[in-house]
Steps between C-alpha positions, in 0.01 A plus 500: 500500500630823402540856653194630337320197571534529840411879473192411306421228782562770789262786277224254506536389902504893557188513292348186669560693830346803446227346353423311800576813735236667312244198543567489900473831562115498349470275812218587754378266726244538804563319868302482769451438857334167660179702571507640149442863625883575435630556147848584350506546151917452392696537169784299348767741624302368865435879557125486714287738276196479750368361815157535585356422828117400565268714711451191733860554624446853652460365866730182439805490769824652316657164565269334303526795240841454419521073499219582272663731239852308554273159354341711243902616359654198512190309292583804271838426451471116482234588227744707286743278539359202365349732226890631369601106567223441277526779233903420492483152437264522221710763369804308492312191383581281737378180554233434741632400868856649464559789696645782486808623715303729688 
């Protein structure tokens, strides 16, 4: 394989990349909290965009409150994870099962 081979091969990875950059930062997924009344909507950069909190949890105990909103994040970001996971390996073609490095 030659020099501009292997330049070809790296301007088409670069391409590849971006492309899928593009694709996971469309992203947007919504978690939520046990009871439901707790959402967090989070990109594919896993930047929370929103979290909205039901009426019903005015008088809750601030304890509660947070454990709450900590359950409705982390569904979020297992969410948007599997979604990139997802989104990647289709991108790259991959065969289903393997997995990717990250």
């Amino acid at each position: 394989m030659g020099i501009m081979d292997k330049m070809k091969q790296a301007k088409d990875m670069y391409g590849s990349m971006k492309k899928m950059q593009q694709e996971v930062d469309k992203i947007l997924v919504e978690g939520s909290s046990k009871n439901q009344l707790i959402t967090v909507m989070v990109n594919g950069k896993h930047q929370i965009m929103s979290i909205k909190i039901d009426d019903q949890l005015q008088n809750l105990d601030l304890r509660e409150l947070e454990k709450q909103t900590m359950i409705a994040c982390n569904d979020a970001l297992v969410k948007v994870n599997k979604e990139i996971k997802s989104k990647m390996g289709s991108m790259m073609n991959l065969p289903g099962g393997m997995k990717l490095p990250f």
